[in-house]
Structure formats: structure tokens, C-alpha cells
N, C-alpha and C positions, 0 to 999 in steps of 0.2 A: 619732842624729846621722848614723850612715853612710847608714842608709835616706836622711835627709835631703837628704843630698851625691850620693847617686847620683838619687834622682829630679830635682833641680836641675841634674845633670850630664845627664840622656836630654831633658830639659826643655829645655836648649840646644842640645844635637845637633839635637833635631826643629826647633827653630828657624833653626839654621842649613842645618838643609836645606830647611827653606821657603823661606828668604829664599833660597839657590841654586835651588831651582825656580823660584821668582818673576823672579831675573836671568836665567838658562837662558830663559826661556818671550820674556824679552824683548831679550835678545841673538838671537834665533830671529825675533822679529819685523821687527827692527833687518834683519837677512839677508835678507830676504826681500823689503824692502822694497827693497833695493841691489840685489837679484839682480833682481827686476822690472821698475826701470831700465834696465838692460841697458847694454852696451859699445857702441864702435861698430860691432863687426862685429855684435852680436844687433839694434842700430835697424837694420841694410841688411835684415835678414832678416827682422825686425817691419814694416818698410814696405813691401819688395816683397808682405808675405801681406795685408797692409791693404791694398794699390789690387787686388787680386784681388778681395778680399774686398766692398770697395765701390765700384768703379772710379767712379762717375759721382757728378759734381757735390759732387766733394772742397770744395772752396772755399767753397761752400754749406753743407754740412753740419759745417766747423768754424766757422761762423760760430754756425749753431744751439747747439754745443757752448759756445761759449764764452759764448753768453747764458742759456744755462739753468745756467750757472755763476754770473752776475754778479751774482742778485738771490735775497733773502732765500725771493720767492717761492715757489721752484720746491725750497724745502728739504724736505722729508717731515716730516710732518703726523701724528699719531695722536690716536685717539682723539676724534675730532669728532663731533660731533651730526650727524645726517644731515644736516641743512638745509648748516651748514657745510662739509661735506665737498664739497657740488654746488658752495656758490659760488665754493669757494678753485678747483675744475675749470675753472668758469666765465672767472672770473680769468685762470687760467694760458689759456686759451686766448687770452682778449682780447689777452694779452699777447704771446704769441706772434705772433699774425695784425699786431697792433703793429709786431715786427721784422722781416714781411717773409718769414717761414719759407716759404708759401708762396702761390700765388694759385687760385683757381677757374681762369685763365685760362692756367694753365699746361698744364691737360689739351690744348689748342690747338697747343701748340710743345712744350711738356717734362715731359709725363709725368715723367718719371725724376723730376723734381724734387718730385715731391709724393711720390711713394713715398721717396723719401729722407728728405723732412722724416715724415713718419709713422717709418720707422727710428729718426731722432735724439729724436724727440721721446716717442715709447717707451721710452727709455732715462730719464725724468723721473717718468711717473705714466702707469697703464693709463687709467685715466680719460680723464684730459683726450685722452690719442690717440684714445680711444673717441670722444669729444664731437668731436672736430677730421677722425674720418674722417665722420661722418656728416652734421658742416655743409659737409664740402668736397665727398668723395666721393657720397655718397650723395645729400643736398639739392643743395648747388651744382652739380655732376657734372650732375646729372640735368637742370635746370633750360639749363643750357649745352647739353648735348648736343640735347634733344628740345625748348627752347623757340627764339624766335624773336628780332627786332629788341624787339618789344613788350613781352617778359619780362624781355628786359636792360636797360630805364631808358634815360632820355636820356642819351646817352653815356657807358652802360654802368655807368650808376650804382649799378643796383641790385645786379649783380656787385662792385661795390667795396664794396657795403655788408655784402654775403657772405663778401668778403672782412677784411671787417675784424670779422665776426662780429655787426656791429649790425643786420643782418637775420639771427636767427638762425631757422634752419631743423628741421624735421623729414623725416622720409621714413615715409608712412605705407600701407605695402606686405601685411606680413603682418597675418592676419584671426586671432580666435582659432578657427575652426576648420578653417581655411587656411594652415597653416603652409607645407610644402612643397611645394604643388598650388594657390599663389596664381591659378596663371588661371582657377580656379573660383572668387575670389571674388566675395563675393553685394551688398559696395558697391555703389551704384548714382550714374550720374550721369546724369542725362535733363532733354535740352534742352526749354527751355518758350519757344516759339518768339513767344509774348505779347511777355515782360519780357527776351527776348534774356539769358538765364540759364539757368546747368546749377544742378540742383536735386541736390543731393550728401544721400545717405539712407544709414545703416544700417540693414537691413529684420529684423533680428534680434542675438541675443546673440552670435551665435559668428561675426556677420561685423563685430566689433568690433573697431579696430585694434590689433594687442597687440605688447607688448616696443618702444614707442615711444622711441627714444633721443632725448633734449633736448624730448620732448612734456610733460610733465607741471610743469615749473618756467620753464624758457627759451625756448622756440620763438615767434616772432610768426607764423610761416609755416609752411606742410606743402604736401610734394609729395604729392598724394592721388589713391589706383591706384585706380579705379571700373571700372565696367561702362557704358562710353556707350551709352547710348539715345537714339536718335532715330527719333521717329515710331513706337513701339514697335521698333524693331528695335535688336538687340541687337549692336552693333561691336567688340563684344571691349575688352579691359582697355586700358585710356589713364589719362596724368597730368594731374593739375590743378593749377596751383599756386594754394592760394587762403593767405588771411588764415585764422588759429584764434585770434590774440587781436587786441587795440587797439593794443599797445601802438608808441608812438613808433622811430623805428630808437633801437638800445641798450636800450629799454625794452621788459620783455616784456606788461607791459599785462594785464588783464583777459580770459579766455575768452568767446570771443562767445556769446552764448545759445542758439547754434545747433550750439555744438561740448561736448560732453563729453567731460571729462578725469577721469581718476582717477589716481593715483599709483601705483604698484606696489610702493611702498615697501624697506626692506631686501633687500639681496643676498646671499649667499657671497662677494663678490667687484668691484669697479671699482664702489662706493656714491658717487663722484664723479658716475657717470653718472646723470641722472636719466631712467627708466623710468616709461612710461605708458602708458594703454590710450584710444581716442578713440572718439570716435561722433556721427555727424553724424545732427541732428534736420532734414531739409528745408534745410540748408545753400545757401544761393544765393549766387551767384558768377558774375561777366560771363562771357559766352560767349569771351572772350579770354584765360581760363583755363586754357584744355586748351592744354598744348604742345603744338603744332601743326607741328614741323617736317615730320613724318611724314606725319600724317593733317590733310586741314584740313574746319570745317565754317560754311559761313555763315551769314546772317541767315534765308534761306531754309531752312534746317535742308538744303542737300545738304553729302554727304558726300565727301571726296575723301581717297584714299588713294596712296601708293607702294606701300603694303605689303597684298598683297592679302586672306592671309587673316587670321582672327582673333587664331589663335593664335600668326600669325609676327608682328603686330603687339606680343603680350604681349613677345614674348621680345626685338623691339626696345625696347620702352620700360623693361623690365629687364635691360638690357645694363651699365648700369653698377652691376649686381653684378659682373660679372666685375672692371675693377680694385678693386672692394670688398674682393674675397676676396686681389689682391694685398695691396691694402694694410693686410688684417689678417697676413696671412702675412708682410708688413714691421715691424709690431710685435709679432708671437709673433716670430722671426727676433732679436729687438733682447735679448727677454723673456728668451730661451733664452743669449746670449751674456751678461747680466748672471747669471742662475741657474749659469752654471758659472763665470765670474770671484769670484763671492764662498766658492764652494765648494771649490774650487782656492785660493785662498790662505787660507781659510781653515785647509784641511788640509795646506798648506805650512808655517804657524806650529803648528798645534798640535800639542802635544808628548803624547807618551803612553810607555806602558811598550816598553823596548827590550830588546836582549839582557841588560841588566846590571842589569836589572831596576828602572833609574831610568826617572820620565817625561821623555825626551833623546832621544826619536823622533820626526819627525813621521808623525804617521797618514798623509800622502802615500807614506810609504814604504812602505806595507803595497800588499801584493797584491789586498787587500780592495778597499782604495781608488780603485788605478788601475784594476781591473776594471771599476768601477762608475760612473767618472766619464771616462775619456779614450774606450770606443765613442761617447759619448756628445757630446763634444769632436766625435770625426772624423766624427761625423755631423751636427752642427751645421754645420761648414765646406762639407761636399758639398753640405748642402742650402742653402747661402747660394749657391756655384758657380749652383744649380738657378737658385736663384730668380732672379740675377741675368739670365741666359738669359730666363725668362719676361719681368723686368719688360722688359726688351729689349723683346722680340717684340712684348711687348703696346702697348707706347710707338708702335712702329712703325706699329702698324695703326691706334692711335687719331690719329694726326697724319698718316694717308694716305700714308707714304714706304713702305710693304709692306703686304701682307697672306700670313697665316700659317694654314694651313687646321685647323693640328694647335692655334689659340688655346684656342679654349673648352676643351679636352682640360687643358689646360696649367695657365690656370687653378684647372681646377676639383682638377688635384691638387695640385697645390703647398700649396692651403690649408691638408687633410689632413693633408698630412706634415708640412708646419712646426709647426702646434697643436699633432697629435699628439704632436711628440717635444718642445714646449715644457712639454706637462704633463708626461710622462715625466722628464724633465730634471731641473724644478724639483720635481718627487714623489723621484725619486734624489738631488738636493741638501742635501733638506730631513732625509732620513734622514741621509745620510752628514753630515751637522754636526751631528745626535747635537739635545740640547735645543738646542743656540742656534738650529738653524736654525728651530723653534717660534716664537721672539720674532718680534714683527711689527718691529721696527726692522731685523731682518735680510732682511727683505724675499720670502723665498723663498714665504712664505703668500699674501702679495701676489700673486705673477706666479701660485704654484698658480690661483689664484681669476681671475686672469684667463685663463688660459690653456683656461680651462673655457668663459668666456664664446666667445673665437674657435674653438672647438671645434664650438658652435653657431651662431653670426652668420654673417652672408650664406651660409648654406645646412650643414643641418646637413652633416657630415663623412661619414659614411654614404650619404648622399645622392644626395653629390657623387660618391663613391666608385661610385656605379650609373650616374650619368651620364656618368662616365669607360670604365666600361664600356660603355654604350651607345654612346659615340662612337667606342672600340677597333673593336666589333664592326662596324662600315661598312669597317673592313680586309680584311674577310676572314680568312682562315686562315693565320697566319704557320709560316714553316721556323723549324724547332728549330733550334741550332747542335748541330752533332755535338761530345762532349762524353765523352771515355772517360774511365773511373773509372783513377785514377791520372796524372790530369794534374797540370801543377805548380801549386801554389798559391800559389807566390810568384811567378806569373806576372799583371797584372793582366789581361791580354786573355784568359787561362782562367776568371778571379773574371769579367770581365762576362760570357763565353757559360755561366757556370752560370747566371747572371742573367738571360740574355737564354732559354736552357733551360726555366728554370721558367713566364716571362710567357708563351714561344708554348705550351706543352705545356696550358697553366690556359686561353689564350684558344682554343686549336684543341678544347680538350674543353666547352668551355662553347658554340660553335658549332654542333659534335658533338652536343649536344643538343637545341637551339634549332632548329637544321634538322629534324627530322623532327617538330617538334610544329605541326599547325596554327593559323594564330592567335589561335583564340579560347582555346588552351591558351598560350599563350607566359607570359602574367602568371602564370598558376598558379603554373607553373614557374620565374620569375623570381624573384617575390616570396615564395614558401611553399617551394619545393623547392630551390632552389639558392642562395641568399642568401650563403651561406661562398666556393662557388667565385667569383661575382660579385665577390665583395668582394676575395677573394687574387688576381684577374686584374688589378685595378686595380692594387692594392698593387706587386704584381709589376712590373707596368708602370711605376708609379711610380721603382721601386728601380732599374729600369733606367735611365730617364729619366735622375736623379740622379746616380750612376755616370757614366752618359757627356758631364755636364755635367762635375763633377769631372777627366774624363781630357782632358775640351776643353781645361778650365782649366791643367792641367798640361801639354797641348803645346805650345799658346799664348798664355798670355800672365803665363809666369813665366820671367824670363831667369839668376839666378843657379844654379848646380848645386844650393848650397844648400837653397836653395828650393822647386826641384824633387823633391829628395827626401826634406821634409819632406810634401810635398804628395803623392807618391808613398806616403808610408806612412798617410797619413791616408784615401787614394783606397781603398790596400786592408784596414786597420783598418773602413771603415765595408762595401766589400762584404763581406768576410769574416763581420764581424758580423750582416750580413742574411742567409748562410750560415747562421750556427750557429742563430740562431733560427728558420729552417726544415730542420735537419739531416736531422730522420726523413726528412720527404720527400726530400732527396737522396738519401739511403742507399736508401729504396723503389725507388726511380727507375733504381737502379744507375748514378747522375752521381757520389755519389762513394762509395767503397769503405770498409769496414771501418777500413783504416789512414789513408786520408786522413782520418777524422773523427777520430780524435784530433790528424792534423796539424790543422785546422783548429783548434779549440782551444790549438792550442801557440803557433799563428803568430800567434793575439789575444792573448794573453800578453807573448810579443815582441816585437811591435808595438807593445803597451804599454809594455812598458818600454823601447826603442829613441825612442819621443817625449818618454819626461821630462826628459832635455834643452833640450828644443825649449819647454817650457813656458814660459817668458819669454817668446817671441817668438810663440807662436801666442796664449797671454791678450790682448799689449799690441796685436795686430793687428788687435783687437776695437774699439781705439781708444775703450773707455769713461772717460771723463772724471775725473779725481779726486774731483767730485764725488760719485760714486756712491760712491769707495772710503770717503773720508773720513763719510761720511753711513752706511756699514753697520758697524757695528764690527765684525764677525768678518770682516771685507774690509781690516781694513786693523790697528790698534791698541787688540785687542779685551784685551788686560789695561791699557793707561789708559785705556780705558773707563770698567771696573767700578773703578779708583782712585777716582772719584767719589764712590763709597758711603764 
């Protein structure tokens, strides 16, 4: 009977200290949720970091916000059939183009406006952004840019039909054995000066079109890269935009007999998108096909160009890669700000073992935590700084109010860095939320698998990173900053000349080489021998780039002290950080000394925990939508969640 009484009596302790756990975990949510809100002195300091954050075409982009809230549509989806998965994509796109998000015609006057709406609409489904850059950007973009009156319909009809998605489009560019060296591909179009028609041929297997986004289930239309021929002469890569299936506007129709499609089936990742490979059997298509703004040819088969050589003509009629690669850097950018809001609050509510050896901690408090998720934080911000600067720049040049010699440069890294540290981000999220962050309803599997995808689209990452080099190197030989060991490090104009140190020392040694080889050795040497220095010169440059968009950002155009110096420790948390991950090399270098490199370490610590205050206000300045909270349960009320069961 006593045995009885006492295990009936540990039998109730353990119960009541479940049920205190249970309240604990949710009194803890309840705070968190209050504390996220913020006062009104944390909204002054939430909003002044949100129009930094996304200064252009607010108004816009809460209108986006608040319709991918309003409809059942845009809820997340698991587990669908593949078929399914494309149309609900499908769907949310029609839907969006519906409310206006944005136009083809906006490349024209307001850029900004379509990298926004990719931002916001990132924030809903990789997919559908995917599907929505390639019918605007890449298909419509292109079609605008390089076509004529004749392309655009009677009264620009057929742009409205682009725009509302009922001509939906493909961009059919890379070859399979053409990936990153498309101006050698082996497509062919050649004028038959008979039937006044370009004769569109794949001459083999590997000049097949491959990773076709909206080719394989939706497309009525393809922008298709050939090799014009006239009169056997070979004019280098031009667009065509022909027909690949029947079907009606909104209706994708039947593939014509002359075009081959295959599917590509399952992905790792954005299976909304559908993936296809093409191949044109003797494809004929009126000679009022080839966009013609550039180069024109008439009935007579002569040729006329602006552009004189071949290969400058490839790189004009692939020009609109360049905002391509913004505007996946607008939705990695978007990807990276949802993967740390749900990993942050999530480790804000969950509770774990504390001093007292109850779970009454949240794992944000650990050292572990903040290590591994706020560099992470203040380099998401710098590089949104960055990129706002680009999509700038870029805006400017495509609407003719500037031109910017350092664009293409600009471009091509920006994409780099934001994927890059989008996989990075959501791969450190995924960990630090332990199982949950596994479940797909928590979404960080998700953006993983997209993040993969914009890693390699519009130009792999690598790539780019060599053609950012090669555009460095038309500089010439840059000055080091003089930079002695034992400077302060809580100085940030010391943190950019260690920065700005490292880019001239990597670009003046990688010239230092390149000069004394003749040219028939330069590739050797490029591509086989020096491939790390190339690649850390960009990087470098990058890092700098970033950084002094960052301190632009902080001189002008943040007006509370507040603000400034939350933006001041974020400026030098993300240099620092790029510090410690090349230390050896400092210390080699003799830039910094024995004792600075343990300061540097101390001051990423401190810095860390000198921001966790500021967490309210740097998450909410993200301005993600409740939907996204309420839709992830470890993002918002992940123990009445699992009350469910």
C-alpha cells in the first residue's frame, strides 16, 4: 500500500510538472508574440529599418502583401501529385498578374517595380516566382526589349496578353551541351528566301534545349536563341519568337509537330516549376520572327545590323540575363529573410534546459544560437543595402536616365552573394531548429531546394564569379590601403580597409601573373592553375562592394540615432564576420596581429549579443506578412499546433 501511495504520489509530481512545462512553453509563446509587436518607440525603429530595407514602391508592395493574404489560394500546399503542384503554380501566377502585381511594361518606366513584385511574391511560393520571373523577365523582357511594333500586337495587345499570363511564354536559351558558352550554340535558324521563313533545326542531341522553365506543360510561345543563317553565312545568335504549341491565349494547346518536348520530371526542389527539354524538327516560322530591333533582314535575305560583330550581338540579345539574375537575387533576398524570421522566433519560444536544470530557457539565449544565426542576420541586411544600390543602378540604365559602367560587374555578383548566403542561411536554420526545422510545413526544406535552384539560374554562381573577375581586371592594378596590425577594430573605416586590403592584394597578384603569360597561355592559367585566386578576387570585391553599400546606407539615409546604431553594429558584425572566415590570411599578411585575432572573435560575440535587443525590430523590418507566421507553426504557435493530435 505505501509502495502504492508513493508511486501515485511521483505519478502526480511528474504530471504536474508536465502540465507546468506545457503552460511555461506557452506563457513563453504568448511573450513573444507581444514582445514582436513592439511599442511605439520599437514600430519608429521597425520602420525607419524597413524603408531602408526596401525604400522603393512601398505602396505597391503592401498591396501585393495584403492579396497574397486574402485568398485561400496562396495557403501552402503539401504533398501534391506533381501534375498538381504545376497548376496550383499556374493558378497563383494567373492570379497574381490578375491583381496588377506587375506589367512587362514596366521594364519601360519602373523597373524597381517588378523587382519588387518578385520580392513580395517570394515571400508566397519559389515556384510560382520562378514561373512569374521567366514569363516576365526572361520571355516578356526579352520580347519588349529586342522586338518591334509587329511583336507587340495591335495596340500592344499581345504584351497585355503576357501580361496577364494568357500568352504564356518560355525562354529557350541554354543547349544541353551549351550551358555556360551558349554563343557556341549549334541551333540553327536559316532563312529560305522561297516561303519568306526562318527554318528553326536542332542539328543534334546536345544542342537540345534544356532546363526549359514553363516549356514542358504551359508555354503557347518560346523566345528561341538560333544561329541565323543567311545565304549560308553564319550571323551569330539572334531571338525568334515563334509559336511551340496551338493552343488558344489561356490555353496551352497541343505541341506542334515540329516542336519536341519532354518533361524533366521531379526536382529536389520548386516542383511547381515545370522543367523541359525542346527540339525543333525544320521548325518554320515567318521571317517577322526574329526580333528585329537590333539586327534587321528582309525579303531579299540582306542583312542589317547596329551591332556589328557577332558575338556583341549574342551578348545584346542576352542582356536581359542581367535583370534575370536581379531578380532571382530579389527572391533568394526575400527566401533568406523568411528562413531567419522563422528560426528566430522560433528559438525565441523554445524552451530548453536552463541553469536550474528545468526546460525555462529559450535556446535563443545560448551562445550557440546567437553565434550561428545573427552573422547571419547582419549579413542578410548588408546585402539587401547592396542590392538595393544595384537594382537602382540597374533601373537607371534600363529606362535611359544613366548609364553605369561598373552594371554588368554588379550584377553578376550580387546574384552570388545573395543565393549563396540564402542556402547558407536556410542550411544553418534548418539545423538550429533541431527536427522541426525537417517538417516541410516549416518551410526551411523548401527555400533549402530553392535556394539551390537560384544558385544555378541565369548563370551558374561560379561563373559569374569569373566574369566578375574579368571585368575587375580591365582596372588595372588597384592601391592596398595601408593597414597596420593593431588597428582598432571597432573602428568601421579600419574593418573596410582590411576589406578593401584583401580585394587589391588577391586583384594586384592575380594581374602579377596574367601579365607575364603570353596569350595563348592565359586559359591555362585561368582555368587550371589559378581558379581559387580568381574566385577569392571576386568574393573580395564582392565583400567590399557590400560593406560600402551598408555604410552608404548608414550615412544616408537613416535619420534616428537609434537606428544608426543598430545599423552600425550590423555594418560591423557582417565585416567582421567576413574577417574571421579569412583570419589565416590576415594574420599571414601581417594586417592583423596575434592579439587582434582573438579581438576579432570577441567583438562577433559582442556584437551578438549587443543586437538581441534590437530583435523585435530588425525581424518585424522584414515586414513578412502574418501569413507566413500563422501558416509555419514553429514561427508562431507551434505547441497549439501539435494540440491537434
Amino acid at each position: 500500500a505505501a509502495r502504492e501511495k508513493s508511486n501515485t504520489e511521483q505519478g502526480s509530481a511528474i504530471m504536474a510538472a508536465t502540465n507546468t512545462a506545457g503552460e511555461r512553453a506557452k506563457r513563453r509563446i504568448e511573450e513573444v508574440r507581444r514582445l514582436l509587436g513592439g511599442g511605439s518607440h520599437g514600430q519608429s525603429l521597425q520602420q525607419e529599418l524597413a524603408v531602408a530595407l526596401t525604400p522603393d514602391n512601398r505602396e505597391h508592395r503592401q498591396k501585393i502583401k495584403e492579396f497574397l493574404q486574402s485568398s485561400d489560394l496562396f495557403l501552402p500546399k503539401y504533398d501534391l501529385p506533381l501534375s498538381s503542384e504545376r497548376e496550383l503554380a499556374l493558378h497563383r501566377l494567373r492570379a497574381v498578374c490578375a491583381m496588377g502585381a506587375l506589367s512587362v511594361k514596366d521594364f519601360r518606366d519602373n523597373p524597381q517595380r517588378i523587382f519588387a513584385a518578385h520580392e513580395e511574391v517570394g515571400l508566397c511560393d519559389g515556384s510560382l516566382a520562378t514561373k512569374m520571373t521567366v514569363q516576365f523577365n526572361l520571355f516578356g523582357g526579352t520580347v519588349l526589349r529586342l522586338g518591334t511594333e509587329k511583336h507587340f500586337g495591335e495596340g500592344e495587345s499581345f504584351l497585355r496578353d503576357i501580361d496577364s499570363a494568357g500568352a504564356c511564354g518560355c525562354f529557350a536559351l541554354t543547349e544541353l551541351g551549351f550551358g555556360n558558352n551558349a554563343v557556341q550554340m549549334q541551333t540553327t535558324a536559316e532563312l529560305d528566301e522561297r516561303t519568306d521563313e526562318w527554318v528553326i533545326h536542332t542539328p543534334t542531341t546536345v544542342a537540345k534545349k534544356y532546363w526549359i522553365t514553363n516549356g514542358p506543360c504551359h508555354s503557347q510561345w518560346a523566345v528561341i536563341f538560333a544561329r541565323m543563317l543567311v545565304r549560308g553565312q553564319d550571323h551569330g545568335v539572334h531571338a525568334f519568337l515563334c509559336r511551340i504549341r496551338d493552343g488558344a491565349v489561356g490555353q496551352p494547346g497541343q505541341p506542334l509537330p515540329e516542336v519536341g518536348i519532354e518533361d524533366m520530371g521531379h526536382k529536389m526542389g520548386c516542383n511547381g516549376v515545370d522543367n523541359g527539354i525542346l527540339s525543333f524538327h525544320r521548325l518554320r516560322v515567318p521571317r517577322t520572327a526574329l526580333l528585329d530591333a537590333f539586327t534587321q533582314v528582309d525579303a531579299r535575305g540582306t542583312v542589317r545590323s547596329t551591332i556589328k560583330k557577332p558575338r556583341d550581338r549574342f551578348l545584346k540579345v542576352a542582356d536581359q540575363l542581367l535583370s534575370g539574375r536581379v531578380c532571382i537575387a530579389s527572391m533568394s533576398l526575400t527566401a533568406t529573410k523568411c528562413a531567419l524570421l522563422i528560426a528566430i522566433r522560433y528559438s525565441l519560444t523554445r524552451l530548453a534546459v536552463g541553469s536550474s536544470g528545468q526546460s525555462d530557457t529559450p535556446i535563443f539565449d545560448y551562445q550557440l544560437q546567437q553565434k550561428a544565426l545573427l552573422p547571419l542576420l547582419a549579413r542578410t541586411y548588408c546585402l539587401g543595402f547592396a542590392h538595393n544600390y544595384v537594382k537602382e543602378e540597374l533601373a537607371k540604365q534600363m529606362t535611359g536616365r544613366a548609364e553605369n559602367a561598373d552594371i554588368v560587374k554588379l550584377c553578376c555578383v550580387i546574384k552570388p552573394l545573395i543565393s549563396w548566403n540564402c542556402e547558407n542561411t536556410a542550411t544553418v536554420c534548418r539545423e538550429r531548429c533541431g527536427g522541426q526545422g525537417y517538417l516541410s510545413c516549416n518551410k526551411l526544406g523548401h527555400i533549402i531546394g530553392f535556394s539551390h535552384a537560384a544558385i544555378t539560374a541565369e548563370g551558374d554562381n561560379r561563373v559569374l564569379m569569373q566574369k566578375v573577375a574579368k571585368e575587375l581586371l580591365a582596372r588595372g592594378s588597384v592601391d592596398v590601403p595601408q593597414v597596420r596590425a593593431g588597428a582598432d577594430l571597432t573602428s568601421l573605416d579600419t574593418l573596410l580597409a582590411l576589406l578593401k586590403a584583401r580585394y587589391a592584394t588577391h586583384q594586384n597578384a592575380l594581374m602579377g601573373k596574367l601579365m607575364v603569360l603570353q596569350p595563348s597561355e592565359v586559359f591555362e592559367t585561368w582555368m587550371k592553375r589559378e581558379s581559387d585566386l580568381v574566385q577569392a578576387t571576386s568574393e573580395a570585391y564582392g565583400e567590399v562592394f557590400v560593406l560600402e553599400q551598408a555604410l552608404a546606407t548608414l550615412a544616408g539615409k537613416l535619420a534616428s540615432a537609434q537606428a544608426k546604431e543598430v545599423v552600425s553594429k550590423i555594418a560591423a558584425l557582417y565585416a567582421l564576420d567576413c574577417i574571421r572566415r579569412d583570419l589565416a590570411w590576415y594574420l599571414c599578411e601581417g594586417l592583423v596581429g596575434r592579439d587582434q585575432a582573438a579581438d576579432v572573435q570577441e567583438r562577433v560575440e559582442g556584437l551578438c549579443r549587443d543586437l538581441v535587443p534590437s530583435i523585435p525590430s530588425l525581424l518585424n523590418a522584414f515586414e513578412i506578412p502574418a501569413l507566413l507566421v500563422d501558416t509555419t507553426p514553429i514561427a508562431g504557435d507551434w505547441v497549439k499546433f501539435y494540440e491537434r493530435a
